[in-house]
C-alpha positions in Angstrom: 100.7 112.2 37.0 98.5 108.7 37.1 101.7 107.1 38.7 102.4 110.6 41.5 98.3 110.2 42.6 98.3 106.8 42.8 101.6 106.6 45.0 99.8 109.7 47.5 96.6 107.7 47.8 98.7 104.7 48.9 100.5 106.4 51.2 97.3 108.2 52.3 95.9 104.8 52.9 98.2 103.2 54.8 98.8 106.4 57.2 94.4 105.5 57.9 95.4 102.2 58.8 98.3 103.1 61.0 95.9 105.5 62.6 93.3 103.0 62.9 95.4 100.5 64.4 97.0 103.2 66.7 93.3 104.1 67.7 92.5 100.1 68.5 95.9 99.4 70.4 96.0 102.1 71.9 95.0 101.1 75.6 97.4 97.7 75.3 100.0 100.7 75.1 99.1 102.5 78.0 98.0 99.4 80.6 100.9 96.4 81.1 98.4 94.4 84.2 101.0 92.8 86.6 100.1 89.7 88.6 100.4 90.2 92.4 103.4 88.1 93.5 103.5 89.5 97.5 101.7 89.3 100.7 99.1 87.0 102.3 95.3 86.7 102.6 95.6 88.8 105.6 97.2 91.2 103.8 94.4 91.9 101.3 90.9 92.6 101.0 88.4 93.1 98.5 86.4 96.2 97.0 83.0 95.4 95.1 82.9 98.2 92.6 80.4 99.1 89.6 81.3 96.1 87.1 84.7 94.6 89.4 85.5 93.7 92.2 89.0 94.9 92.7 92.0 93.9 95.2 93.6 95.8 97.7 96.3 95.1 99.6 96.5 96.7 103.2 98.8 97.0 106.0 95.6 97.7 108.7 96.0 100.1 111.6 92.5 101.2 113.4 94.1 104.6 114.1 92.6 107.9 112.1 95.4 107.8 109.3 95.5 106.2 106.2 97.6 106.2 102.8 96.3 105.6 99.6 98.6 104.4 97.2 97.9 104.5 93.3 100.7 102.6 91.1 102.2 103.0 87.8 101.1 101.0 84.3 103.3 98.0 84.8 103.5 98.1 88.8 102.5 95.4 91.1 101.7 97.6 94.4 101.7 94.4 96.4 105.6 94.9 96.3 105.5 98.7 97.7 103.6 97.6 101.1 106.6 96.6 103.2 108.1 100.0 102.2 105.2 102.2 102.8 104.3 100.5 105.9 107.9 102.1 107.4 107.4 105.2 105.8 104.3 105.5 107.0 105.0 104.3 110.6 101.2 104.0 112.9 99.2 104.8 109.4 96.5 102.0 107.7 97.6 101.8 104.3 95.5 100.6 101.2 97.4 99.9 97.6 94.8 99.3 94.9 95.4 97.2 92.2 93.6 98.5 89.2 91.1 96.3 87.1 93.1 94.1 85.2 95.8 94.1 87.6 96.6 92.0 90.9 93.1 89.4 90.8 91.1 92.5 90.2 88.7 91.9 87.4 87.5 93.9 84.6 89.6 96.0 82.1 91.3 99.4 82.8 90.2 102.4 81.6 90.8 106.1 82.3 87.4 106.1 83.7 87.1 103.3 85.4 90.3 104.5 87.7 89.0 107.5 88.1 86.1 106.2 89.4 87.6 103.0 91.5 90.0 105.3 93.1 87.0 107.3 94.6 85.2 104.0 95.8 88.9 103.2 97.8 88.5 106.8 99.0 85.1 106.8 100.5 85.6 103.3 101.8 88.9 104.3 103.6 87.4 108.0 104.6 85.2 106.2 106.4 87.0 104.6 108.3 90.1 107.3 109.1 89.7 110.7 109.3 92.7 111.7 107.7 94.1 110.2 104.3 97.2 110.6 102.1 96.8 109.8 98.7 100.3 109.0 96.8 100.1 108.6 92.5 103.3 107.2 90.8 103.6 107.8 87.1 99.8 106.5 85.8 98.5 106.8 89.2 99.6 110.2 89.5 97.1 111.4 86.7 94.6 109.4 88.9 95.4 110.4 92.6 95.2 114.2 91.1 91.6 113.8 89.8 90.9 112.2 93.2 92.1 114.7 95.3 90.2 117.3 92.9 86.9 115.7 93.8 87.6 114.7 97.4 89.1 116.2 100.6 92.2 114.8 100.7 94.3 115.6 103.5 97.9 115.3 101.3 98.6 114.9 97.8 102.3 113.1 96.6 102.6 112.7 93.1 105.8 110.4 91.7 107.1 111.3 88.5 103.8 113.0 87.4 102.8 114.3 84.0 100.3 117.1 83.1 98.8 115.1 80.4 99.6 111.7 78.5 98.1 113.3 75.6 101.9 115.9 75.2 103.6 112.5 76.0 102.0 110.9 73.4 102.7 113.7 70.8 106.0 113.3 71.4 106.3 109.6 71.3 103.5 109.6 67.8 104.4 113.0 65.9 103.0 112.0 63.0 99.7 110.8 64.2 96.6 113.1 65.6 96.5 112.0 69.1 94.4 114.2 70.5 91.9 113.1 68.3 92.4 109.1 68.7 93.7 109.0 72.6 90.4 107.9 74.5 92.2 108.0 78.3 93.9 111.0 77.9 94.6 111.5 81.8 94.9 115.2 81.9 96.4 116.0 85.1 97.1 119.8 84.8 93.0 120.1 84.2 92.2 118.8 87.3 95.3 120.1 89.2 93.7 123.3 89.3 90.9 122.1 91.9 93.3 120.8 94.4 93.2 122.5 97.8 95.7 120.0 99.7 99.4 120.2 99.9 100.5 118.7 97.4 104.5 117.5 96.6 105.4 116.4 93.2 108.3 114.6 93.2 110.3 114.6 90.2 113.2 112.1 88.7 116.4 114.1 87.5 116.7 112.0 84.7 113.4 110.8 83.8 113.5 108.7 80.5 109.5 108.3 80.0 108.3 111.4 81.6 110.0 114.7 79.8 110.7 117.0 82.5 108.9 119.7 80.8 105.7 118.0 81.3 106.2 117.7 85.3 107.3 121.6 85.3 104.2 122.2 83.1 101.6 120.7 86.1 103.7 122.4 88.8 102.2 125.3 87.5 98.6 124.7 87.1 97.9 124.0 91.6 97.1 127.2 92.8 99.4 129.3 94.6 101.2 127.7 97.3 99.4 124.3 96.9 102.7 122.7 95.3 106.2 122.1 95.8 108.3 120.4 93.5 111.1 118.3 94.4 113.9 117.2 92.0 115.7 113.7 92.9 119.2 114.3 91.2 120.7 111.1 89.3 117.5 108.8 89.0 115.3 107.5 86.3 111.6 106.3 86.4 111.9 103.6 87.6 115.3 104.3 90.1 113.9 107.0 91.7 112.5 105.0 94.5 116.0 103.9 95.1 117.3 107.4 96.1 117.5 108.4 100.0 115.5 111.2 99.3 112.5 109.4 98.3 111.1 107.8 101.4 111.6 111.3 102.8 109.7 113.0 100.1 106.7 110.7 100.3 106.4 110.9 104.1 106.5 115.5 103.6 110.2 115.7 105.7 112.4 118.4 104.8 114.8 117.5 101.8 117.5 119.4 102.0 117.5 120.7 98.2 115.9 124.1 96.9 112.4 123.5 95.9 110.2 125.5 93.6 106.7 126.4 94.3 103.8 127.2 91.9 103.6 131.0 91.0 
C-alpha cells in the first residue's frame, strides 16, 4: 500500500510541475515575434503607445478609407502590404506589428493587443472616416474585440476561433487550461457586441483551427451581422493562396453558398 501511495504522490507531483511549467510557457506557445524583412522607411511609421512604441507599416492614401490589418502569431505583416494595397485599390492601409514583433518593443500580451489595436484605431479614425479592420488567426480574436469597442465600418476575420481557450483543451486534455491560460482571447464573448458586417472566412481544411470552433463564433454576431465563407482545399496557412481569398477580404460576391448567423 506504502509502495501504491508513494507511486500516486509521484505521479501527483510531476502532473504540478507539468502544470507549472505549462502555466510559465505558456505565452512562448502562443506568440512566435517575426522580424520585419519588407518595405522601406517610407513605408512605415511609428505608434507611441502605453509602455512601446510599436511599428506600422502603411501604404498612405489621404482619401477617407483605411484598412486595418491584424496578423497571425508567427506573421510578419510587412509581407501582406503589397497584396492588400491591390485588394484594397484607393484605400490607406496600416499593418501593425505587435510588441515583440517587427522593431516594436515591449512583450505581447492578450492585453496589451487589445489595447494597441485601439490606439492604431483612433489614430487611423482620425484621419479616414471609414475603416476596415481585417484579423487573421491571433489577430482575429483581436480585430473582434476592436470592432466590439469601436465603430468599425467592416469586420473580416481569417481563419478565426471563438476562443483559444477550446483550442487549447484540445491540444492539453489533460491539463486545466482554463484555469492556467492568462490570454485566453475569447472571441465569441465579444462577437456579440459587433454591429458591423462582418465576414469570417474559413479554411476547408484547417489544421490548427478545428472548424467547429469557427462554426461556434459564427453563431454568437447577432442576426445578420455575419457570413461565413468556406475556402474549399486550403490550410492555415494556404488559404491566402486560394482565388477566393482576395475576393473575400475586399466583401465581392463569392460564388459559393454562405451561411449566416441564426
Amino acid at each position: 500500500m506504502r509502495i501504491v501511495i508513494g507511486v500516486m504522490l509521484a505521479a501527483l507531483a510531476l502532473y504540478v510541475v507539468a502544470c507549472v511549467g505549462l502555466f510559465l510557457a505558456q505565452r512562448s506557445l502562443i506568440y512566435f515575434p517575426q522580424p520585419r524583412r519588407f518595405g522601406t522607411p517610407d513605408s512605415l511609421i511609428k505608434l507611441p503607445v502605453d509602455g512601446a512604441v510599436l511599428d506600422v507599416s502603411v501604404r498612405p492614401e489621404s482619401g477617407p478609407r483605411a484598412l486595418i490589418y491584424l496578423g497571425g502569431n508567427a506573421e510578419d505583416v510587412s509581407a501582406s502590404l503589397p497584396f492588400l494595397g491591390q485588394t484594397f485599390p484607393g484605400q490607406a492601409v496600416y499593418l501593425l506589428h505587435y510588441r515583440g514583433y517587427g522593431g516594436s518593443t515591449g512583450k505581447p500580451t492578450e492585453a496589451a493587443l487589445f489595447a494597441d489595436a485601439l490606439a492604431l484605431f483612433d489614430m487611423v479614425r482620425a484621419r479616414h472616416r471609414q475603416v476596415t479592420v481585417i484579423g487573421r488567426s491571433l489577430g482575429s480574436g483581436v480585430a473582434v474585440h476592436l470592432a466590439s469597442m469601436r465603430p468599425v465600418d467592416r469586420l473580416v476575420l481569417v481563419t478565426p476561433y471563438d476562443s483559444i481557450v477550446g483550442i487549447a483543451e484540445l491540444q492539453f486534455p489533460w491539463f486545466p487550461v482554463t484555469l492556467l491560460l492568462r490570454d485566453k482571447f475569447e472571441s465569441g464573448v465579444y462577437a456579440t457586441r459587433v454591429n458591423a458586417p462582418t465576414t469570417l472566412i474559413v479554411a476547408g481544411n484547417d489544421e490548427m483551427i478545428p472548424r467547429a470552433s469557427s462554426e461556434l463564433l459564427m453563431t454568437r454576431f447577432k442576426p445578420g451581422v455575419a457570413r461565413y465563407i468556406n475556402v474549399p482545399e486550403t490550410g492555415h496557412n494556404s488559404i491566402s493562396d486560394s482565388p477566393l481569398y482576395g475576393p473575400g477580404l475586399a466583401g465581392e460576391t463569392v460564388r459559393q453558398p454562405a451561411l449566416t448567423a441564426n
